[in-house]
C-alpha positions as CSV (number, residue, x, y, z in Angstrom):
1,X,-71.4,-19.8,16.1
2,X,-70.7,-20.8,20.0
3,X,-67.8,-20.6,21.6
4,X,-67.5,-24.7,21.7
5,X,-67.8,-24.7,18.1
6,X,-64.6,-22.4,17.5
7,X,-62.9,-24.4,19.7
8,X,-63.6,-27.5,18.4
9,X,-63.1,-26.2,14.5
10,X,-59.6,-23.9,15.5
11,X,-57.1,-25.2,18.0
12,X,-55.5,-21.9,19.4
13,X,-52.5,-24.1,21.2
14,X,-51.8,-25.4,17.6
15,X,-51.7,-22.1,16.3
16,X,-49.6,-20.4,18.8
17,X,-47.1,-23.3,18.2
18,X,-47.6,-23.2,14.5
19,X,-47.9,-19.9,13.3
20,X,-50.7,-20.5,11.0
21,X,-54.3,-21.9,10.5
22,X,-56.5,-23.0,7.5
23,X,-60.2,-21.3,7.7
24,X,-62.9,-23.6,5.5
25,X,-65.5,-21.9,3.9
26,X,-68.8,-22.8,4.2
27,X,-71.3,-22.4,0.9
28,X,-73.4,-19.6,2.1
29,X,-75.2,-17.3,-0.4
30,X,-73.0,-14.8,0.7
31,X,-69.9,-17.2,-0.3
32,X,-71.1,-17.5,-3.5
33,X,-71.9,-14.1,-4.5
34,X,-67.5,-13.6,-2.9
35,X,-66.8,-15.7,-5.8
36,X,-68.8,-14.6,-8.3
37,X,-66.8,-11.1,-7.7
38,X,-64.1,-12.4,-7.2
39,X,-64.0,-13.7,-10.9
40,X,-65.7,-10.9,-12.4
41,X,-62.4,-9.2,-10.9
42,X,-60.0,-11.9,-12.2
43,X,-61.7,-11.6,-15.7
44,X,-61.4,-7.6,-15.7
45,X,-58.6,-5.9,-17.9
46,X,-59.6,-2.4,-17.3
47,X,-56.4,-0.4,-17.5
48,X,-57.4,2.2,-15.4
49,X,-58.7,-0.6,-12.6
50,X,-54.5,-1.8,-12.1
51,X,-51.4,-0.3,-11.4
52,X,-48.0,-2.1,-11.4
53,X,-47.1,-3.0,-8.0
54,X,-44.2,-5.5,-7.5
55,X,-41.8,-7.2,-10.1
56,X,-44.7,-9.0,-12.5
57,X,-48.0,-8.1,-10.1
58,X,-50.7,-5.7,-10.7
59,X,-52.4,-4.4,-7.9
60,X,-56.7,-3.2,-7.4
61,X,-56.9,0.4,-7.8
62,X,-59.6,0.8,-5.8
63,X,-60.6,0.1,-2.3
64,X,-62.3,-3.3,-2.0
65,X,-64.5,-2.5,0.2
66,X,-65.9,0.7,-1.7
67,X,-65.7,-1.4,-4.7
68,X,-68.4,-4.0,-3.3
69,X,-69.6,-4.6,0.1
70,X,-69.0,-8.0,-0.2
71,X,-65.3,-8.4,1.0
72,X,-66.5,-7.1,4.6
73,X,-70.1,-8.8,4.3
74,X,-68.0,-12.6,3.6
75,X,-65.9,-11.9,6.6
76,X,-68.7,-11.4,8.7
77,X,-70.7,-14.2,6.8
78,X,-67.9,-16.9,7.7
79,X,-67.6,-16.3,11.3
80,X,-63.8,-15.0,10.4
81,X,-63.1,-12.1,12.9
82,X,-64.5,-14.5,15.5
83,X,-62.1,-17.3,14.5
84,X,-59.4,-15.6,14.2
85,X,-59.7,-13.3,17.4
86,X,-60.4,-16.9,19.2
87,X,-57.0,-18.0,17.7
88,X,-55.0,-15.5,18.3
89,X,-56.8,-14.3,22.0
90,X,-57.2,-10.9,21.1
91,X,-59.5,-8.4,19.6
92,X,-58.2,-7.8,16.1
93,X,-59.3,-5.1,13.7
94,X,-59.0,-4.9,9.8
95,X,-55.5,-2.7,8.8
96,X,-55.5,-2.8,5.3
97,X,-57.3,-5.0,2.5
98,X,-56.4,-4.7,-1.0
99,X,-56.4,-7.5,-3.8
100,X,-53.6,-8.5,-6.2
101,X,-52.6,-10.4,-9.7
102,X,-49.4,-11.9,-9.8
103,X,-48.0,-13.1,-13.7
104,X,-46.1,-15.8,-14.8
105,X,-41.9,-15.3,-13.5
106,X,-38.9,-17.5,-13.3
107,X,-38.6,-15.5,-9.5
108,X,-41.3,-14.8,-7.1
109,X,-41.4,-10.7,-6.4
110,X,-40.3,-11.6,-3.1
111,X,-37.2,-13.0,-3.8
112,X,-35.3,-16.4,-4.0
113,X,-35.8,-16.6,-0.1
114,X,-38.2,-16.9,2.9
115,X,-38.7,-13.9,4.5
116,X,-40.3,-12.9,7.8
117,X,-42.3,-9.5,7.6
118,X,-40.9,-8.3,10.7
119,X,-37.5,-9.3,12.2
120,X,-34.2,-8.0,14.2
121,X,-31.8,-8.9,12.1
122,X,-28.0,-8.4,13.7
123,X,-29.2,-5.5,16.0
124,X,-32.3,-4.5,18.1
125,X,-33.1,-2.5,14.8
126,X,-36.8,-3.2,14.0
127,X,-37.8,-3.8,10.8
128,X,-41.1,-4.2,10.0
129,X,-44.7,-3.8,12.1
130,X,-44.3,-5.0,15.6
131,X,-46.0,-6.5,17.7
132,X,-46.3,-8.7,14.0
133,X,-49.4,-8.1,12.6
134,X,-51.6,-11.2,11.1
135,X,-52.3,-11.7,7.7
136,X,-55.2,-13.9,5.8
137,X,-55.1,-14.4,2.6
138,X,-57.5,-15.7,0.5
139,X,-55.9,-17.4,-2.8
140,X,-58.6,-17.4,-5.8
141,X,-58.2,-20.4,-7.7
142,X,-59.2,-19.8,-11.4
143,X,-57.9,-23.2,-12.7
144,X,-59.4,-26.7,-12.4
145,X,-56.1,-27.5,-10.8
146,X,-55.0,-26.3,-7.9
147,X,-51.8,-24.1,-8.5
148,X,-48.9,-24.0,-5.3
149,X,-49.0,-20.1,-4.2
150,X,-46.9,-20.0,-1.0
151,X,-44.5,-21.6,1.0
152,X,-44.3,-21.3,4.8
153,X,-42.5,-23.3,7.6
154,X,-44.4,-23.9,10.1
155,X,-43.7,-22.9,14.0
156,X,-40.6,-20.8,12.7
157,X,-42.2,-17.4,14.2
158,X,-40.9,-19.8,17.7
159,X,-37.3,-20.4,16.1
160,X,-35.9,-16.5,15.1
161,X,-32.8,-16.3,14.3
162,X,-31.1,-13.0,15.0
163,X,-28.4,-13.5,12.3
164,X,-29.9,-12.7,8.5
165,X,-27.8,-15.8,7.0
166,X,-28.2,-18.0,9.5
167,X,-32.1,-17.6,9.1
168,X,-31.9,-18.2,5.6
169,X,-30.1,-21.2,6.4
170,X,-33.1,-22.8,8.7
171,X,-35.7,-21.5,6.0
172,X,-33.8,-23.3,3.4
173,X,-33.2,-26.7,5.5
174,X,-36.8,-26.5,6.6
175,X,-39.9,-28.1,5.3
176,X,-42.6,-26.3,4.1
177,X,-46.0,-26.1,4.1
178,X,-47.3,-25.6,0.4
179,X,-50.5,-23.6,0.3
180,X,-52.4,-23.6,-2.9
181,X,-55.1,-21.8,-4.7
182,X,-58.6,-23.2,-3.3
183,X,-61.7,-21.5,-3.8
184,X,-62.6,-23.7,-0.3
185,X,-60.7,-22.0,2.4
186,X,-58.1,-19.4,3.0
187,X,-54.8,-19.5,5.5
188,X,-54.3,-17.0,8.6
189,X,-50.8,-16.5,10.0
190,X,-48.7,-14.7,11.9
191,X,-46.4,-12.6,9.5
192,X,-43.5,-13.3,12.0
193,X,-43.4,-16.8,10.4
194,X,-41.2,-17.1,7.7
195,X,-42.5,-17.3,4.2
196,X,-42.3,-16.9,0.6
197,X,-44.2,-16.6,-2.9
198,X,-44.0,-19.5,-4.8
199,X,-43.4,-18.3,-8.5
200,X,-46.3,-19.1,-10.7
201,X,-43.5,-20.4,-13.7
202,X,-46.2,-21.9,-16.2
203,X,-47.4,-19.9,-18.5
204,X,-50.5,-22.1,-19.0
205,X,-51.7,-20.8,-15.3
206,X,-52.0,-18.0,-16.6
207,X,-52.3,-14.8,-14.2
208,X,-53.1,-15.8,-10.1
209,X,-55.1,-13.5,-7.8
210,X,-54.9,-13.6,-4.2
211,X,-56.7,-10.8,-1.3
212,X,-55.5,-10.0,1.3
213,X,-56.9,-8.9,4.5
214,X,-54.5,-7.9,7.5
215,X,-55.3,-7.7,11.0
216,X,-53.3,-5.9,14.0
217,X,-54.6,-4.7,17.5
218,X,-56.6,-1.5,17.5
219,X,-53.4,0.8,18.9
220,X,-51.9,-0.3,15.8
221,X,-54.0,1.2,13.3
222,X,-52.6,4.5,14.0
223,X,-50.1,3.3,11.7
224,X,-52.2,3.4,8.6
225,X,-53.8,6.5,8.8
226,X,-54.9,7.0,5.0
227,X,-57.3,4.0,6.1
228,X,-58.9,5.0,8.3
229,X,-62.3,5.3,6.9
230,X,-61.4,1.5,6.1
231,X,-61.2,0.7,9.7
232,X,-64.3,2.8,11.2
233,X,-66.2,1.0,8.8
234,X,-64.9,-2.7,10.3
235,X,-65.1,-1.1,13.7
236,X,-69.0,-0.8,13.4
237,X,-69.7,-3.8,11.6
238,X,-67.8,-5.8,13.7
239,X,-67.2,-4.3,17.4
């Protein structure tokens, strides 16, 4: 892909001013054979395969990658590290990558409210990575209807507020930008952004599955050193 076709597909001005992008997908042999493992996953109820993660999730024992080459083959198939390093101006490398089922809840596990993975709440305390890393996450959708996954508010990683309730506050007058589960596409977004889970409250939807892939600057691996095997491997299939 040419540098005049990422620039035409991804704005990187938009993104810097919204926090976030939507990647499409293109049908690829590659993209299919992501799917078809991706429900093979979904449809597996090995015990020993899941551990209890968060309030009513269950996350993938095992590495994904080690699992199947796949979920490292379908970035590179889809042009994704390009994209997103275009987007964001930077080199980025693969962090962590791990894939998990959330169940039907009243509450999402992450709370009531939007939250922003790293923030300075009342003090020039950090909490959370910083600089703030970059997630994508791929929702899998597993239902002929699309079913609402996460709430975010755009450009808000531009509008921090240093006082917890007064963030909450603009999160909860805000509007927000519903992303759904889509087989199609996947979003990328600076984790600075505020966001949320959006509880999956019907029954009928059954369990949801979402991977997720996050992405930092290469000094920042350091701070995941149990992956580090993880992050040679993306080093020499990608840089």
């Amino acid at each position: 892909m040419s540098n005049n076709q990422l620039q035409t597909e991804h704005n990187e001005e938009a993104f810097f001013i919204n926090g976030y992008s939507i990647l499409k997908f293109r049908e690829t042999i590659v993209y299919k054979n992501f799917i078809k493992v991706c429900t093979e996953l979904f449809n597996s109820n090995e015990i020993n395969d899941w551990k209890d993660s968060y309030k009513n999730t269950k996350d993938f024992v095992h590495r994904p990658d080690l699992f199947n080459d796949i979920f490292l083959n379908f970035l590179q198939d889809q042009d994704i590290v390009k994209k997103i390093n275009h987007l964001t101006k930077q080199d980025l490398f693969l962090e962590d990558l791990y894939i998990r089922k959330v169940f039907p809840s009243k509450n999402s596990y992450t709370g009531l409210f939007h939250h922003r993975d790293t923030h300075f709440y009342n003090s020039k305390i950090r909490t959370g990575r910083f600089p703030p890393i970059y997630k994508l996450i791929f929702y899998f959708q597993n239902t002929i209807n699309q079913v609402p996954q996460l709430a975010l508010v755009p450009g808000s990683q531009l509008n921090f507020k240093k006082n917890l309730l007064l963030d909450k506050i603009f999160g909860y007058f805000s509007k927000d930008l519903v992303i759904s589960s889509n087989n199609k596409q996947c979003i990328f977004f600076n984790t600075m952004t505020q966001h949320n889970v959006i509880p999956n409250k019907d029954i009928l939807n059954g369990p949801q599955m979402r991977i997720f892939y996050n992405f930092c600057s290469r000094a920042q691996l350091n701070n995941l050193p149990h992956n580090s095997s993880l992050h040679e491997k993306f080093k020499l299939q990608f840089y």
